[in-house]
PLY file of the C-alpha trace (Angstrom):
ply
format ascii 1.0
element vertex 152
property float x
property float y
property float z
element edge 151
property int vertex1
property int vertex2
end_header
-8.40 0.06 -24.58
-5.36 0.60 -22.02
-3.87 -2.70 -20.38
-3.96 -3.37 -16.90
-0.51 -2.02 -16.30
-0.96 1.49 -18.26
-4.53 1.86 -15.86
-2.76 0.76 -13.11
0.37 3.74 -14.29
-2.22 5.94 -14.30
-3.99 6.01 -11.38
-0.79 5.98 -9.66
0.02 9.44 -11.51
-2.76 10.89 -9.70
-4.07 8.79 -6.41
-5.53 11.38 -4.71
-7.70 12.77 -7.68
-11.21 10.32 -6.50
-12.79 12.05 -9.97
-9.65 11.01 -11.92
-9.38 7.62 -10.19
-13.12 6.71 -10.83
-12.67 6.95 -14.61
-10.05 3.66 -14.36
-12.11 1.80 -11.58
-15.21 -0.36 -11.84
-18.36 0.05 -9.72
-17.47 -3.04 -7.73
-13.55 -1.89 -7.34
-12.28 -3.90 -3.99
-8.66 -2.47 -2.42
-6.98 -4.41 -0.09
-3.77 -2.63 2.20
-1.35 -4.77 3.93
-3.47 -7.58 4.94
-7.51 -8.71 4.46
-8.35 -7.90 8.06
-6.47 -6.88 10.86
-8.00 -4.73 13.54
-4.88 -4.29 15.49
-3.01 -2.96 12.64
-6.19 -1.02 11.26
-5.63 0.99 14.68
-2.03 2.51 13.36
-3.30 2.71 9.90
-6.89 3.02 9.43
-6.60 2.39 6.03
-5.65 -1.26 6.20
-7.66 -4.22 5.40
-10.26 -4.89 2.65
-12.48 -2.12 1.74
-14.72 -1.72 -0.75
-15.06 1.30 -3.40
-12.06 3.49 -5.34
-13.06 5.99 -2.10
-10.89 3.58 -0.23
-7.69 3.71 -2.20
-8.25 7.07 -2.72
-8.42 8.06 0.89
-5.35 5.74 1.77
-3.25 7.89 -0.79
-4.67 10.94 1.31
-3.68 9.48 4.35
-0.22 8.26 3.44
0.42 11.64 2.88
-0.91 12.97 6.10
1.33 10.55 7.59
4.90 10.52 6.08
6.29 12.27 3.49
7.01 10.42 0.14
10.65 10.85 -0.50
10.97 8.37 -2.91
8.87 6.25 -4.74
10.49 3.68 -7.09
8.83 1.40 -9.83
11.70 -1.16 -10.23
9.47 -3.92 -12.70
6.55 -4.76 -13.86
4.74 -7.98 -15.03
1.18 -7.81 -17.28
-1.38 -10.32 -18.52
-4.66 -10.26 -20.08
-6.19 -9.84 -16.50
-3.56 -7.86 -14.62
-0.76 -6.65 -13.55
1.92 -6.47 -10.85
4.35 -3.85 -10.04
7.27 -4.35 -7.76
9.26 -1.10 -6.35
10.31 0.76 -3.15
9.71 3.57 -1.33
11.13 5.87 1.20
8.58 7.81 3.87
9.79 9.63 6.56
6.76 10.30 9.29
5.15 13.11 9.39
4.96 13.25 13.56
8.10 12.01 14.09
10.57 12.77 11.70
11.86 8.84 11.76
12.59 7.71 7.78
11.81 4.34 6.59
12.64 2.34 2.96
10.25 -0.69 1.96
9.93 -3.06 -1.10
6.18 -3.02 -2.28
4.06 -5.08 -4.75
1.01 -3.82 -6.10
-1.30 -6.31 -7.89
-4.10 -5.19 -9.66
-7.16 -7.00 -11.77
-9.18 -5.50 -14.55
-10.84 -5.87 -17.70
-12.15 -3.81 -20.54
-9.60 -1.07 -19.76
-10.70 -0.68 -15.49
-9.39 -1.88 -12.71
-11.75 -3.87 -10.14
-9.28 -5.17 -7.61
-6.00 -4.05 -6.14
-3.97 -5.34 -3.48
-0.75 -2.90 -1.99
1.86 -4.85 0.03
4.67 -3.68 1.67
6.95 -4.07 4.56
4.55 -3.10 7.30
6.88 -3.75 10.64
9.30 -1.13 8.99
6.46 1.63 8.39
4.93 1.04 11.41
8.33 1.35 13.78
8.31 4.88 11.69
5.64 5.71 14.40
7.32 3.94 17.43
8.02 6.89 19.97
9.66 4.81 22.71
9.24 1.15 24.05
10.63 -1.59 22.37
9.41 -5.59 21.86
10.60 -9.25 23.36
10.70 -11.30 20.08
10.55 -15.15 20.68
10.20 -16.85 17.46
12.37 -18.88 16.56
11.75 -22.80 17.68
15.46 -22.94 19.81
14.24 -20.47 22.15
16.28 -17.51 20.85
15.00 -13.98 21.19
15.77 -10.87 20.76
14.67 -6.95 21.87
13.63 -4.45 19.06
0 1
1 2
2 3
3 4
4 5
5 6
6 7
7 8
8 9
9 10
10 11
11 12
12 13
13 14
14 15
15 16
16 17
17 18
18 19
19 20
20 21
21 22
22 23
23 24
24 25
25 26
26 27
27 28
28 29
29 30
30 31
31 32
32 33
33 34
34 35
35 36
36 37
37 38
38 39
39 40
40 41
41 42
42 43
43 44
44 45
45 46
46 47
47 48
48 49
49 50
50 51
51 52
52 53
53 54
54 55
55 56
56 57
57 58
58 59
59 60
60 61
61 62
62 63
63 64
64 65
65 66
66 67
67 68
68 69
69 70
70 71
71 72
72 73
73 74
74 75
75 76
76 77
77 78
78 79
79 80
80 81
81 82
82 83
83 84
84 85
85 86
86 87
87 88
88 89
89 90
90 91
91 92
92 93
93 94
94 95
95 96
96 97
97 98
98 99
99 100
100 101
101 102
102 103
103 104
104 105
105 106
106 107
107 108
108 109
109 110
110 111
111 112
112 113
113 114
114 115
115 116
116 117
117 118
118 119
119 120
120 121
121 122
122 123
123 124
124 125
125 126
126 127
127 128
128 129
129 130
130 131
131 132
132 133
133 134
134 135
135 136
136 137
137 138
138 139
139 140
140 141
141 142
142 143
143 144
144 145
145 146
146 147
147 148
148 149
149 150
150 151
């Protein structure tokens, strides 16, 4: 029976493959992108948020590539127990509309038993990806408690 990591290798060999994915994903498989709920966000990427099925992460793979191209993709370690795994990497995307490139960190966690995955959760550095789509305007940032802000 494969580990969490090597099911979590595969499917990542072949995202966009739903028949291929299905055979490493249990019936109750739960993906979470970028955050649990954000309907703001879920606007610029309809992907994001908790959704339920391997449909979902399969569909997100579909999308991320009908939205940037993948230059570079980047496993750079990997930690495993009896439950799960986590992979840490980067990428590089340049979007697909606007020609604007873009490198992130990203974490993947993933939960499984019995050689399937049930639960995965993709992080990554979502103000960068998102700016890939900014075609003009820019934000007043005031966060910081002495009252300094900046434009971006």
């Amino acid at each position: 029976m494969a580990s969490p990591l090597a099911v979590l290798k595969s499917i990542l060999s072949n995202p966009t493959d739903i028949d291929f994915v299905k055979q490493f994903t249990t019936d109750k498989f739960t993906y979470v992108s970028l955050n649990f709920q954000n309907a703001e966000l879920k606007k610029i990427m309809p992907w994001a948020g908790t959704n339920d099925g391997t449909e979902a992460l399969v569909k997100t793979f579909i999308d991320v590539s009908r939205y940037w191209k993948v230059d570079n993709f980047e496993i750079h370690d990997t930690f495993e127990n009896k439950d799960g795994a986590a992979i840490f990497g980067s990428f590089t995307y340049t979007s697909s509309l606007l020609g604007k490139t873009v490198t992130s960190p990203f974490a993947v966690l993933a939960r499984g038993e019995h050689g399937k995955l049930s639960y995965v959760q993709f992080m990554e550095d979502t103000f960068a990806t998102v700016r890939s789509f900014r075609e003009s305007g820019e934000y007043l940032i005031k966060a910081r408690p002495d009252g300094w802000e900046t434009r971006v």
